[in-house]
C-alpha positions, 0 to 999 in steps of 0.5 A, a space after each residue: 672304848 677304843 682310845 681307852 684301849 689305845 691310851 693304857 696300852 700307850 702307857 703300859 709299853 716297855 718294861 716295869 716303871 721304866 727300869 731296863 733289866 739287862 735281859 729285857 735290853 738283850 732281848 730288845 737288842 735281838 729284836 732290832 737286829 734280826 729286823 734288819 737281818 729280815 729285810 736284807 731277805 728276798 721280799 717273799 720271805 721279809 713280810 713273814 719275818 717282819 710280822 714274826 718279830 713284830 709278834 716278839 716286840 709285842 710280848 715285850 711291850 703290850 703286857 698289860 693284855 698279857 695280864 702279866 706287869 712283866 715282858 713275855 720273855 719266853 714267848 718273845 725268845 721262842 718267835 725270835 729263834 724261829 726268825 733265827 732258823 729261818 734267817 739260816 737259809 734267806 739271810 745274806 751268806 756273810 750275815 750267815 757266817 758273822 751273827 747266825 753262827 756265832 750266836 749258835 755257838 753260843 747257845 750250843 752251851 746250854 746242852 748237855 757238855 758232851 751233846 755240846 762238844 760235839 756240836 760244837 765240833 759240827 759248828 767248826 765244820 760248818 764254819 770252815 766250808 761256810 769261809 769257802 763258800 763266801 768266795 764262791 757262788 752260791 751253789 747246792 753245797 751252801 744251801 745243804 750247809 745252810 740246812 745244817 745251821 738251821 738244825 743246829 740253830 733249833 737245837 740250840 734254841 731248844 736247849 736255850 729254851 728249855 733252861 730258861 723255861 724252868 728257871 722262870 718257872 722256879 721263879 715264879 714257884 719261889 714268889 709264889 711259895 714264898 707269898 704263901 708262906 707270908 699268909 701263913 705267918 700272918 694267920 699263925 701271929 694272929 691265932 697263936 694267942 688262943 693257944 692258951 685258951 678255951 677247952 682242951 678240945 677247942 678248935 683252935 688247937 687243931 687249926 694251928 696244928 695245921 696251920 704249923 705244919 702247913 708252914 714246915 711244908 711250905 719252908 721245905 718246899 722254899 728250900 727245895 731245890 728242883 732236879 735240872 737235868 730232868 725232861 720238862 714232863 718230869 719236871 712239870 709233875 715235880 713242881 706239882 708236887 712240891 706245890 702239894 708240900 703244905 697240905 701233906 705238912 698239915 695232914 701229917 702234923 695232925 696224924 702225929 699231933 693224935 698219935 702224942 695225944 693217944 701216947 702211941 708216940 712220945 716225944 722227950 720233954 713235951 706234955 702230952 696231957 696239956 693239948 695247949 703246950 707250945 711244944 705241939 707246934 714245934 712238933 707240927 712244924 717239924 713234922 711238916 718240914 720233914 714229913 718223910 721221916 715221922 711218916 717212917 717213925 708212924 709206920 714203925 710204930 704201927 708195925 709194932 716196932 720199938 722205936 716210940 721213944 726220941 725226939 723229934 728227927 732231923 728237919 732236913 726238907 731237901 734230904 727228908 722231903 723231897 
């Protein structure tokens, strides 16, 4: 069992069918760098470095005990910022001055352009009195700049992470919205030609309202775009409620598929006596896309208001869904 083991995770290494992303070779790049950054490092501080970013190369490589057939990206990120801030106060002054600041600098752009210039004007300092120091010998004042770098080294790992973490985390909403609605489709070919027949109170009729409007939910949600400059607690809660898009899609298109059926409400053109006319799935979805406005057009109707009598509103999902 044990060389079952070892000859899958043999096979499994590196990325998907050999094919190399450009983030998959940058991160592989940082990792082979900061390796050699680690043991230029006392021997007190190499071993735990060394182990760090052997954690980092092992998400990048043994995905298959990830149950995941793409590198860790995240994971490996976050272990190589934390070799990053350590390598702040044990790497080579010079090494300090040439790769750690710099690469900073860098990631100092993903906060907010205010929080940015102003760190980055923090940085410039740092690197002013780091120029000075190389032509000295070490002394307190370069261990408190080196204490500076590391703080600013985390908060740009923070902000580089937190970007990041949220554009993978759409990504995989995207796949997984857009693999649901694939499933959607596919139920709607095959129920649709019974909308034609059977009883007027058949089954079927109300399971392709929901289906319907389950798809106009699921349409909004692949459309609508998720607020970046918002806290990861905001953020995590928002995607759950996208997720929930399809079914409130379906409940609503079946409250308003009703409210024809019972001529509270009436749509131009549509035949609210025939049950099997095409036109209802036309509404599901609309109603489903944008669920905010009909529930707004049912709430005026049971407040005993005079507006029963239009077509259908404008399916706008990030507009009337949100």
């Amino acid at each position: 069992m044990a060389k079952l083991k070892k000859w899958i995770s043999e096979r499994f290494k590196g990325p998907l069918i050999g094919f190399e992303s450009p983030g998959y070779q940058l991160v592989w790049a940082h990792t082979e760098h900061y390796e050699q950054l680690a043991q230029m490092c006392p021997q007190d501080k190499s071993a735990a470095l060394l182990e760090a970013i052997h954690s980092a190369r092992d998400a990048l490589q043994n995905r298959i005990w990830y149950l995941c057939p793409f590198p860790k990206y995240d994971l490996a990120w976050a272990e190589l910022h934390q070799v990053r801030n350590e390598l702040c106060q044990t790497a080579p002054l010079a090494h300090v001055v040439g790769d750690l600041l710099e690469e900073t600098a860098d990631e100092l752009g993903y906060l907010q352009p205010g929080e940015a210039t102003k760190r980055r004007a923090e940085l410039q300092d740092l690197r002013c009195k780091f120029v000075v120091s190389l032509e000295q010998s070490p002394t307190e004042q370069a261990i408190a700049l080196r204490s500076r770098l590391e703080s600013l080294s985390q908060v740009a790992a923070q902000a580089r992470e937190t970007h990041w973490l949220k554009v993978n985390m759409t990504r995989n909403r995207l796949f997984i919205m857009g693999f649901g609605l694939l499933l959607v489709l596919g139920a709607a070919l095959y129920a649709l030609p019974t909308m034609g027949q059977g009883d007027n109170g058949s089954g079927w009729i109300y399971g392709l309202i929901l289906l319907f409007g389950a798809l106009g939910g699921l349409v909004s949600a692949i459309m609508n775009s998720e607020p970046v400059d918002t806290k990861a607690s905001e953020y995590y809660i928002y995607r759950r409620l996208i997720y929930l898009r399809p079914f409130v899609g379906a409940a609503l298109a079946l409250v308003v598929y009703l409210a024809i059926r019972s001529k509270l409400l009436s749509i131009a053109g549509l035949d609210s006596h025939n049950p099997r006319d095409l036109s209802f799935l036309v509404v599901a979805f609309a109603s489903g896309f944008a669920e905010r406005a009909f529930v707004r057009r049912l709430l005026t109707i049971a407040g005993g208001g005079t507006e029963q009598s239009a077509g259908p509103p404008p399916a706008t999902g990030q507009a009337e869904g949100a």
